[in-house]
N, C-alpha and C positions, 0 to 999 in steps of 0.2 A: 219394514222395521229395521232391518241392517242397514239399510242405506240411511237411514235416520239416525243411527248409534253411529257409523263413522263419519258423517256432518258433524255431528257433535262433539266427537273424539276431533276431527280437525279444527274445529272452531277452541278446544280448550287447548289445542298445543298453541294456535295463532293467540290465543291471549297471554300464555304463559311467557311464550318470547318476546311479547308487546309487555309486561311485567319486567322481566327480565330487562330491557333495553331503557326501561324507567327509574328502574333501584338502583342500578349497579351505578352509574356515573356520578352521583350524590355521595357513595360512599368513599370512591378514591378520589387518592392526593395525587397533584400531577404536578410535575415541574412548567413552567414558559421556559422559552428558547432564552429570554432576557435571565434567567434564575441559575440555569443552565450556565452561563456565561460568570457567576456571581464568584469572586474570590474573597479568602477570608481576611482580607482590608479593605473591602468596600461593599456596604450590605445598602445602597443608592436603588438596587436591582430586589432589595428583601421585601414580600409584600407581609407584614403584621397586622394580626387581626387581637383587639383588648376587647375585652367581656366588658361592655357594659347593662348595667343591674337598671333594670328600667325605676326599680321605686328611689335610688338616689344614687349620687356620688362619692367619696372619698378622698382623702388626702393619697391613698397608694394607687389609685386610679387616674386622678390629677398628675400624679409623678412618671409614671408608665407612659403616657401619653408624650409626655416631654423628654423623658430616657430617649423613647423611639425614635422622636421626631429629631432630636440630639445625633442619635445614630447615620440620620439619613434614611431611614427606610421610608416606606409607603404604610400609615398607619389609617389604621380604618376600624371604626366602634359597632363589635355584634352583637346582638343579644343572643335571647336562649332560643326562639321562635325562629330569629333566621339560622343558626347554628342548628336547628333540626330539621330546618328546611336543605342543609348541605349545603349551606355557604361556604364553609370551610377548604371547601374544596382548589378555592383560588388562590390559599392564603400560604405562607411557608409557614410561620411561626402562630402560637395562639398564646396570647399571656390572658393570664386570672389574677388580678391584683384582690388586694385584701377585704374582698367583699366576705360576708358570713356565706357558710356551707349551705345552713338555710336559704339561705335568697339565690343558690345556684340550685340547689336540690328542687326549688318551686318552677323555676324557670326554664329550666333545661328541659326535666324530666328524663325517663329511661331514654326516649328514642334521642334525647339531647346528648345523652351522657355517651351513649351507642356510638352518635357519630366522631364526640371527639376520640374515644376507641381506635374507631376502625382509622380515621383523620392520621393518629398514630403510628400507629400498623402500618399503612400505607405508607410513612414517608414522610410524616407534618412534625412541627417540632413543637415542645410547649415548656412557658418560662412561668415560675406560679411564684405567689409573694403570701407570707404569712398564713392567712385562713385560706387561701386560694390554695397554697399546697396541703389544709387540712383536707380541706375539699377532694384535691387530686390523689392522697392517700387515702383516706375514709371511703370517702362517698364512688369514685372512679375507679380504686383498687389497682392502679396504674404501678402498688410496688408493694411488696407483702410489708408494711414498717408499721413500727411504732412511733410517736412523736410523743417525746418526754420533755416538760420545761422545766427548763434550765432554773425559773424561779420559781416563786411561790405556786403552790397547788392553785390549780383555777383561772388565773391569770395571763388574760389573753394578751396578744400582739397590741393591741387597739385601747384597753384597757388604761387609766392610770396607776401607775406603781408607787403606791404611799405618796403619792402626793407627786414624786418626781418623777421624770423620764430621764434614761441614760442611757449615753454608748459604750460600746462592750469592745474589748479588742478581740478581732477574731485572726487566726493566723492564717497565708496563703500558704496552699498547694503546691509549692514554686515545681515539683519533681512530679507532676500533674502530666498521668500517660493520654489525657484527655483534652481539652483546652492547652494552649501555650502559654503557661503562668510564668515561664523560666523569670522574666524581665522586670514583672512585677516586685513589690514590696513586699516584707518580711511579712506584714501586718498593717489593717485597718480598723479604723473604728468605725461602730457599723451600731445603727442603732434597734438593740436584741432586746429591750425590755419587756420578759414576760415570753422570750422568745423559746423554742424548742429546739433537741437534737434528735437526731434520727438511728432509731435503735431498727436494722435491718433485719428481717426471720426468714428472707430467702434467698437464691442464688444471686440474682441479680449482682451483677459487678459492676458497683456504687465507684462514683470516683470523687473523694473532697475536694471542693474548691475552699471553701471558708471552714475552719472550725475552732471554735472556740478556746481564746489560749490559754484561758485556766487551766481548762478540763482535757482537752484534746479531743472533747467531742462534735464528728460535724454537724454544721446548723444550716450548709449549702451544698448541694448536692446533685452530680450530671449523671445519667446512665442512659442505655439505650432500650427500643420500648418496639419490640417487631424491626421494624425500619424506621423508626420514627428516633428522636434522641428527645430528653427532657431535663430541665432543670429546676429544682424544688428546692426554694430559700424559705426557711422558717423567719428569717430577722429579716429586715428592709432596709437592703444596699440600694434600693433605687431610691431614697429620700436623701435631700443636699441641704444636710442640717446646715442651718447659719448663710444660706445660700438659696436664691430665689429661683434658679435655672430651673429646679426643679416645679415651678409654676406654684407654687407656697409660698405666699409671705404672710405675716401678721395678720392681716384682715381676714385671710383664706379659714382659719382657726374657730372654729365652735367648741370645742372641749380640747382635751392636751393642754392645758395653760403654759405649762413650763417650756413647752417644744420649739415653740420657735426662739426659746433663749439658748438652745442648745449649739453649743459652736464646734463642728467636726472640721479637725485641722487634715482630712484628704477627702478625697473622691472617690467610690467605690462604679463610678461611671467607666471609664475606662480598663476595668475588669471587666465588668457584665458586658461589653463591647467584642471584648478577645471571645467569653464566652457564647453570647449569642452568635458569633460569626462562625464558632465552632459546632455551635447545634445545627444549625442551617444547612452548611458546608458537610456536615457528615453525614445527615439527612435530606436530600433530596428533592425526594418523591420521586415519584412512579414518574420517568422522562414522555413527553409529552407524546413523542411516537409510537412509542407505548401503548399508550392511555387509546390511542388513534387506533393504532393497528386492531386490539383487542376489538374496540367498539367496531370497527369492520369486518372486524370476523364475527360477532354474534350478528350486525348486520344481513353479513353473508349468508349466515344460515338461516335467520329470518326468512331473508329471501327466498332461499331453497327449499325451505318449508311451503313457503305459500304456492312456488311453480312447480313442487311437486306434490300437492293436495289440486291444482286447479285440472293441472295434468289427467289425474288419477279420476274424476269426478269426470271431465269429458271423455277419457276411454267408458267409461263405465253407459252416461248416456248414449253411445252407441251402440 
């Protein structure tokens, strides 16, 4: 009967470290040796991962896609099933463009939500746009904040605004101990209708990049997240009103009527550029030797576990 209880007692430690050596590599973030080498003038080397909403697309999904590809990075489309699967794990950046909370809260689920977490934690960066950052405040909890709009009660990003859509001037950071805005303009026009600011209830040390020059309140927003860094724009800098770069023309349009008459005399592209090279660049991830060493040392001990349970088991039969 004792000899029965510690077969048993060794057969649950050899499953526990067979567990152990199954979970933990899906949840961290690791850098490549190419990522490693990455400066923040050239993101050639940046691999980005955009959330795509398996029941459809979007015009801020559309736009993300081309920002990135514009950048030069390595851009790749995941859903919620591989993101719980630990995909994330290959990626430096994750953007959320302007899908509903809904259709990420169905998709994801907890253990979805869990990895981009931990994905964070570990070292991953994440760029969210309009409902994607309702989502990353709300639903993620990634920042204790409130998200107050700027216009009418109710009225979403996506939404029409009486009939029109408009750009809002929002003013830069230029004194930004975060990104390097020094070189940038005073101010862009950036299309905010319906958009929000961000009313902050915890520690977290929030740094503006964009905020609205009426008010002075920010609508864009960098901080850092464990080891991770994040950036959370309520309005959509990555649309190129009056301008097709951004994979939008006329035909692309099923509602917005007014939107592609909207003519923005700048680029809000070459900012998001400074900053994503800055979230990247300041976030990591866990270096790849790292990542290596660890998993050979739970290895290792695997190991010693099993040669000293087989060990133990033939003193005994003699």
């Amino acid at each position: 009967m004792q000899l029965w209880s510690q077969k048993c007692v060794g057969k649950r430690t050899l499953l526990y470290c067979l567990l152990l050596l199954l979970l933990v590599p899906p949840f961290l973030h690791f850098e490549s040796f190419e990522a490693s080498a990455q400066t923040a003038t050239d993101l050639s080397d940046a691999r980005v991962a955009i959330y795509h909403c398996q029941r459809y697309d979007n015009y801020s999904f559309t736009a993300c896609i081309y920002l990135f590809e514009w950048m030069n990075t390595t851009v790749e489309l995941l859903t919620g099933p591989e993101i719980q699967q630990g995909a994330l794990r290959a990626f430096d950046l994750l953007v959320l463009p302007a899908f509903g909370p809904s259709s990420y809260e169905r998709e994801l689920t907890p253990v979805g939500k869990e990895r981009i977490r931990q994905f964070l934690a570990t070292g991953g960066s994440l760029f969210t746009v309009c409902r994607g950052t309702e989502f990353a405040v709300i639903c993620l909890g990634l920042i204790d904040a409130t998200l107050q709009y700027i216009g009418p009660a109710g009225v979403q990003c996506h939404d029409t605004h009486n009939g029109e859509l408009a750009l809002g001037e929002m003013s830069v950071n230029l004194d930004s101990n975060g990104p390097d805005l020094s070189q940038e303009p005073d101010s862009y026009m950036v299309f905010c209708t319906g958009a929000s600011y961000f009313e902050v209830h915890d520690s977290t040390e929030v740094i503006p990049i964009l905020s609205y020059a009426e008010s002075g309140l920010p609508g864009v927003i960098v901080f850092q997240y464990g080891l991770g860094t994040i950036m959370l724009s309520s309005p959509h800098p990555e649309f190129e009103e009056g301008d097709t770069r951004d994979g939008l023309d006329q035909s692309s349009y099923t509602h917005w009527p007014t939107y592609q008459f909207l003519q923005d005399p700048d680029s809000e592209w070459d900012l998001l550029f400074k900053v994503t090279s800055w979230l990247i660049s300041t976030s990591p991830g866990i270096p790849e030797h790292v990542y290596l060493g660890a998993l050979a040392l739970v290895g290792g001990v695997f190991t010693s576990i099993v040669v000293a349970t087989l060990v133990l088991e033939i003193m005994k039969r003699r």
